[in-house]
Every structure is written in C-alpha cells, then in structure tokens.
N, C-alpha and C positions, 0 to 999 in steps of 0.2 A: 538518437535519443528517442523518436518515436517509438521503433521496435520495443526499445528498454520499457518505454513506457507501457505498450501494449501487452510485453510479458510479464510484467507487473500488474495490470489488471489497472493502469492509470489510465483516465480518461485523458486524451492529446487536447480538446478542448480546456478542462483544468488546468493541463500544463500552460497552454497560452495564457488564459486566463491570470495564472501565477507569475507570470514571466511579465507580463503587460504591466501589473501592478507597480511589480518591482520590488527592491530589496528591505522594504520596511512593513511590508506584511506576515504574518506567521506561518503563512505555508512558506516562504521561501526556502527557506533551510530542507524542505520537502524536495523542491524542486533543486537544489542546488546536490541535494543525494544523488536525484535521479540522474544528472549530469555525469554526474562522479561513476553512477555504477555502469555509462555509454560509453566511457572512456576509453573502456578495454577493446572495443569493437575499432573506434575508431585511431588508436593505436594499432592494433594488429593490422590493419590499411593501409596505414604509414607504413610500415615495418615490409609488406608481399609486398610495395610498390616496385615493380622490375626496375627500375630507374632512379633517379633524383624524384623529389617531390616539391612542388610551388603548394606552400598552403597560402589560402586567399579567405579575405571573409573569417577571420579570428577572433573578432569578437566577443561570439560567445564564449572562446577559453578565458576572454578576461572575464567578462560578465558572471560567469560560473565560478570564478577564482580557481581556474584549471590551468595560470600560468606555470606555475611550476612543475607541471607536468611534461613539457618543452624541454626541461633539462636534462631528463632521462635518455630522452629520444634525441639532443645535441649530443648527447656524451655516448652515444651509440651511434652514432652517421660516420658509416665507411667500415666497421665493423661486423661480424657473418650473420650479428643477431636485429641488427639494427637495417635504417636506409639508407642507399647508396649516399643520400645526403638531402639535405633539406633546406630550404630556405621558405623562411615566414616575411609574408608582404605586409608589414605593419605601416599605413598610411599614417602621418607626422603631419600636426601645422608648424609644430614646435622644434628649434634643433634640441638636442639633446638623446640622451641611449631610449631607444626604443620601447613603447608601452604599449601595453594592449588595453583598451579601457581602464588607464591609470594604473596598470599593473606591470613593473618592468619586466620585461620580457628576457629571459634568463641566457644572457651573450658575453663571450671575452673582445675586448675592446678590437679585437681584428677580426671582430667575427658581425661586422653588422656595418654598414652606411649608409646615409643618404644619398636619393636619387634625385639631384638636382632637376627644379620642373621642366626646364630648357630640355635637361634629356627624356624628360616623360615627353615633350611638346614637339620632337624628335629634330631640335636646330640643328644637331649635331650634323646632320645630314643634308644639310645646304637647303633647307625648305622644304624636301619632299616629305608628304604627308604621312602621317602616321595611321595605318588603321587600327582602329577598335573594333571587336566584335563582340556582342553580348552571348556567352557560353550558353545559354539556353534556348535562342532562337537562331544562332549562326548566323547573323546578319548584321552589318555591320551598323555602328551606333554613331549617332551626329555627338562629337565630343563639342561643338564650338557652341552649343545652345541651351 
C-alpha cells in the first residue's frame, strides 16, 4: 500500500493519519481507494507464491472491507492461475465461521476450524514446549508473560 501510495503522489503520513482516525472521517473512503488500488500487487504475491501460503496479520483486508476479495483467490487454490493453496489465520475469541474485523471471511463449511488453545498451548504433546518466534527479529518470544 505504501508503494501505491507513493505512486500516487500520497503522502504515507496522511495515510496513517487517515487510518488512525478511522472510519467516520471524510478522507476515509480516500484511503479505503488507496487500499483497493494495492490489491492487485498483493494478489499477484499470493498467486507467484511457489508453494501454499499462511496469510497472517488480516486485518487490514477487513478494516479496508477487502473481504471479498478472498473469494477469488479460494475459488482459485490448486488451479494454474491461482495458489497452490491458501490458508487465512483469523484469530477467534468467539466460536462461530470466521471474521476478519466483523467481516465474514468468505469459506464453505469444510473449508475453515478452529484451533483449540490446548493445541495452540502444544498439550497435545505430552507438555513439551512450544516455541514461538517473532518473524522479524528470529528470536524467540516469552508466550507465558
């Protein structure tokens, strides 16, 4: 989105700015364009990926109301135009199908579950520890604190 925005001649500070505010200000629909026109970028990414894809950190596709954009790219996973296949990590407090910031996340009933915390918390494994590691420093992260 940055890019988009710098070839567009948007300043990345307005956009935070706009984004911080949130959805009941008049540039929003500004920034919710600029979203929409970054899409294509990070689609084509999804699509080269040599492999499967974990998307993490989704978010902003609800925030942007770029859910439905998800269904293109499901109904293309495993096809020569599409990703070998995809799966979206959408963190749940609630049971129920899947949202991304109150936006249901576009699945057929065998196509999504939950991951009970026991197996986030790795009991399954007779007590031995799970690590975590934070992708931007490669080190691992204290999950108990």
């Amino acid at each position: 989105m940055k890019v988009t925005a710098e070839t567009n001649e948007v300043e990345w500070l307005t956009v935070r700015e706009t984004d911080a505010a949130g959805p009941s200000t008049t540039e929003w629909p500004h920034l919710k364009t600029l979203a929409d026109m970054a899409w294509p970028q990070v689609e084509a990414a999804i699509r080269a990926a040599p492999g499967p894809v974990l998307l993490t950190d989704a978010g902003l596709i609800g925030r942007y109301d770029l859910v439905h954009r998800l269904d293109v790219l499901r109904g293309d996973c495993g096809t020569a135009n599409g990703p070998a296949g995809m799966v979206v990590l959408v963190p749940m407090m609630q049971p129920g199908m899947p949202a991304i910031e109150g936006k249901p996340v576009p699945v057929m009933p065998a196509q999504w579950a939950m991951v009970p915390e026991a197996w986030v918390e790795n009991r399954h494994r007779a007590g031995r520890a799970c690590i975590a590691v934070n992708t931007m420093t490669c080190r691992p992260v204290d999950t108990k604190g």
